[in-house]
C-alpha positions in Angstrom: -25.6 -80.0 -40.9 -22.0 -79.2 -40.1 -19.6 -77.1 -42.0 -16.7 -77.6 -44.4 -14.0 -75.7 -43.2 -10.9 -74.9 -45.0 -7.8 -72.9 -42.6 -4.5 -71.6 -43.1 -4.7 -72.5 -46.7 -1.5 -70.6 -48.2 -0.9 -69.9 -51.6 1.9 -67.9 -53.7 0.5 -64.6 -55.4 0.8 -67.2 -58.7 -1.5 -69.4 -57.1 0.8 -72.4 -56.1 -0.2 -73.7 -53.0 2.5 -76.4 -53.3 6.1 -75.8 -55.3 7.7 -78.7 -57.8 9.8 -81.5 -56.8 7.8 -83.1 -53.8 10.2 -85.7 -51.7 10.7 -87.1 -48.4 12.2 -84.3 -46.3 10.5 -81.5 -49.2 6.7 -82.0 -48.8 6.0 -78.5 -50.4 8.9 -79.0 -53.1 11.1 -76.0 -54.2 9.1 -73.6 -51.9 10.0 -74.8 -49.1 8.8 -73.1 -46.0 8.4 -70.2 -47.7 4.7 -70.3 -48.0 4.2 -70.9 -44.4 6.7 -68.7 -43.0 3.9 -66.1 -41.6 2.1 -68.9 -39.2 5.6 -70.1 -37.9 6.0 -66.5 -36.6 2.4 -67.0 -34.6 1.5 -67.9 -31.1 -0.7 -70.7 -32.2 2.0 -72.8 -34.5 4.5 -71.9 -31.1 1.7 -73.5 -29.0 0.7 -76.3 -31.3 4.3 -77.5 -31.2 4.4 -77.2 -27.4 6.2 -74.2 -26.8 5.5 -70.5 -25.5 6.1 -67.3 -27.7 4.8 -66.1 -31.3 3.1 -63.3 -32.2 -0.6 -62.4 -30.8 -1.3 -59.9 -33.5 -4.0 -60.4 -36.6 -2.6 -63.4 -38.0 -2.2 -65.4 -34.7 -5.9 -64.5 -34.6 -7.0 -66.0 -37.7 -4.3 -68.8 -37.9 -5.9 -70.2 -34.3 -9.3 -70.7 -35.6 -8.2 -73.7 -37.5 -8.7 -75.9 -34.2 -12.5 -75.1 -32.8 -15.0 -77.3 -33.7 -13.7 -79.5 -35.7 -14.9 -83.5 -35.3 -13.0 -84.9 -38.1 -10.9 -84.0 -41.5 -10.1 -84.5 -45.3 -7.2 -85.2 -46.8 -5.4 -86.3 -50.3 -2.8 -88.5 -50.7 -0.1 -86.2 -51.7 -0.2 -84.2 -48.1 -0.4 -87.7 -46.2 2.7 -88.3 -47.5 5.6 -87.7 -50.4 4.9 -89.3 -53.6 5.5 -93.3 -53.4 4.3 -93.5 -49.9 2.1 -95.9 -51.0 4.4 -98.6 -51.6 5.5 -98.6 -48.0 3.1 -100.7 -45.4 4.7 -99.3 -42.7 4.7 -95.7 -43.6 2.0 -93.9 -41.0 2.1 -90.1 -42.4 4.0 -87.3 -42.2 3.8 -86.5 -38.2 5.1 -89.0 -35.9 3.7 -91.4 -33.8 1.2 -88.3 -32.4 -0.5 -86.4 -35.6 -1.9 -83.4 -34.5 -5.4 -83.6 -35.9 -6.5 -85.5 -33.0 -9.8 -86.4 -34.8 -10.7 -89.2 -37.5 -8.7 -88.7 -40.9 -10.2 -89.4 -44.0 -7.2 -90.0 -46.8 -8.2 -89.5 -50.1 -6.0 -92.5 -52.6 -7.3 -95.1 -55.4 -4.8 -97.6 -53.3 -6.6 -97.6 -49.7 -5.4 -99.5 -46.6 -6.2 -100.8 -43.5 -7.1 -97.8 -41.2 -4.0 -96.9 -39.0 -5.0 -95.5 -35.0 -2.2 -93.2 -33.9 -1.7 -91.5 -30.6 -3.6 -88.7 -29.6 -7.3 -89.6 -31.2 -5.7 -89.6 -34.4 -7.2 -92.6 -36.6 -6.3 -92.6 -40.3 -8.8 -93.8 -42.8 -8.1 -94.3 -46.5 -10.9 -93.7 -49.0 -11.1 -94.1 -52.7 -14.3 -92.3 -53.1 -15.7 -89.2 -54.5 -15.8 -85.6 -52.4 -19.5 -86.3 -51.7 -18.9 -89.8 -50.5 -15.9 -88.8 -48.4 -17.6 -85.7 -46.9 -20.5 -88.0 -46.0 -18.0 -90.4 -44.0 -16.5 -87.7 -42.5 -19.8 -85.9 -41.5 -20.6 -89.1 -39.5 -17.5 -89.3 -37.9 -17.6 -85.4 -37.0 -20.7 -86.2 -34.5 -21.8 -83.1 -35.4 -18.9 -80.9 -35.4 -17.4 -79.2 -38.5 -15.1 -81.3 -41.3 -12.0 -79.6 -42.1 -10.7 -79.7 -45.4 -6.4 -80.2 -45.1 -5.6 -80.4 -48.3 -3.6 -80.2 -50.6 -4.6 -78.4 -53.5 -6.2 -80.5 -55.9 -8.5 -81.5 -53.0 -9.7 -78.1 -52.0 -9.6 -77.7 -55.8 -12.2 -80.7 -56.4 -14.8 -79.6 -53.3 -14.7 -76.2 -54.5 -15.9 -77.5 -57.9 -18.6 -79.2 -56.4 -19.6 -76.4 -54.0 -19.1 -78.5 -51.2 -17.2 -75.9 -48.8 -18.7 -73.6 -46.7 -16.3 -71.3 -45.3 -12.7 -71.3 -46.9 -9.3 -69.1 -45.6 -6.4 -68.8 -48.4 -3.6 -66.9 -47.5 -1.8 -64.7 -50.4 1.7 -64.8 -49.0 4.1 -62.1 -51.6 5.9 -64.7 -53.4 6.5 -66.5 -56.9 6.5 -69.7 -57.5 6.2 -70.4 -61.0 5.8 -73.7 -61.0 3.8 -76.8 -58.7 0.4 -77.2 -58.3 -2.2 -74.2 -58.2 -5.5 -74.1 -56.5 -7.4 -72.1 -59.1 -6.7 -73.8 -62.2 -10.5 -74.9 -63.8 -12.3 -72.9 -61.3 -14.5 -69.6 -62.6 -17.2 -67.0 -60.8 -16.4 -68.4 -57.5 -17.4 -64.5 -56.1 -20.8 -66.1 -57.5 -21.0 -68.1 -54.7 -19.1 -67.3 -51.8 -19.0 -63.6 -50.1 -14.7 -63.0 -50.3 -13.3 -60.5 -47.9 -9.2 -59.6 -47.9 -7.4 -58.2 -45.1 -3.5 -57.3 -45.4 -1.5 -57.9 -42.6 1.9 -56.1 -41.5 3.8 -59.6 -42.0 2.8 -59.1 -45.7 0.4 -61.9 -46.5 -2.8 -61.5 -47.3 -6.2 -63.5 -45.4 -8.8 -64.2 -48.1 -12.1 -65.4 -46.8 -14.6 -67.3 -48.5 -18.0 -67.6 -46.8 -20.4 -69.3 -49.1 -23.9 -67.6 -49.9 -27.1 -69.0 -48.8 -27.9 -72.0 -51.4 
């Protein structure tokens, strides 16, 4: 059976993986970029955008394994698009008229649509189901190859809860946020069932991976 995959998952060292005040044009809120600022330095976010340049060191390394294998994704509402989104008929996500999953897109609301087909092999499909339901759409969709789990928080949150993830990278990056939406809140003992390794990096983040114990 194929894997759920979670990649390039970064929180503050409060646990915020998204700051206050989402809007169009402010997806993460009052953090800003700040959480990401470590992959925009990296080869791979150089390359996915098209250009040349970035950093080959440890955390272009782990940042690029968020592309192999992966046959189709998860998402919730609230990184499809900024809150209200749903009100618009005509609004097709966040990324243009050529997303860059590339792969079937399973988006997590209680007001689903039509599905939307975008450039590139992206299709859009909006599910109000439960994490087991959605993974199973997903898994069919994949054809075999991993589901990646996007996102945001309260998603990753709710598959966690359900041990539904298989392998799972947060990055720590040294900042504060004090206020959002955290990824840890209700969640206990998860070293009870996932082996957790750290690594530091000289850009100062920190790569936790999860790799979930035999069940």
């Amino acid at each position: 059976m194929s894997d759920v995959r979670v990649h390039n998952f970064s929180i503050s060292l409060d646990g915020f993986a998204t700051g206050a005040g989402q809007a169009p044009g402010v997806p993460f809120g009052h953090a800003g970029e700040r959480l990401h600022e470590w992959m925009f330095a990296t080869r791979f976010w150089h390359r996915m955008g098209g250009g040349r340049g970035g950093s080959t060191g440890a955390d272009h390394a782990v940042a690029a394994l968020h592309e192999s294998g992966i046959g189709a994704e998860i998402m919730g509402a609230g990184k499809f698009g900024p809150p209200g989104w749903q009100d618009d008929p005509g609004y097709h996500g966040a990324w243009g008229a050529d997303p860059p999953f590339h792969t079937p897109v399973f988006v997590l609301t209680h007001r689903p649509r039509p599905s939307i087909e975008m450039k590139g092999g992206t299709t859009f499909h909006f599910l109000d189901a439960s994490p087991a339901e959605a993974l199973e759409r997903a898994r069919e969709a994949a054809d075999g190859q991993d589901v990646r789990l996007g996102g945001g928080p309260s998603v990753v949150r709710d598959f966690l809860a359900e041990r539904l993830v298989d392998h799972m990278h947060v990055v720590q990056v040294p900042i504060v946020l004090g206020r959002g939406v955290r990824l840890w809140d209700g969640l206990e003992s998860l070293e009870d069932a996932f082996d957790i390794e750290a690594v530091s990096t000289p850009s100062g983040v920190t790569h936790l991976t999860f790799t979930a114990k035999s069940r």
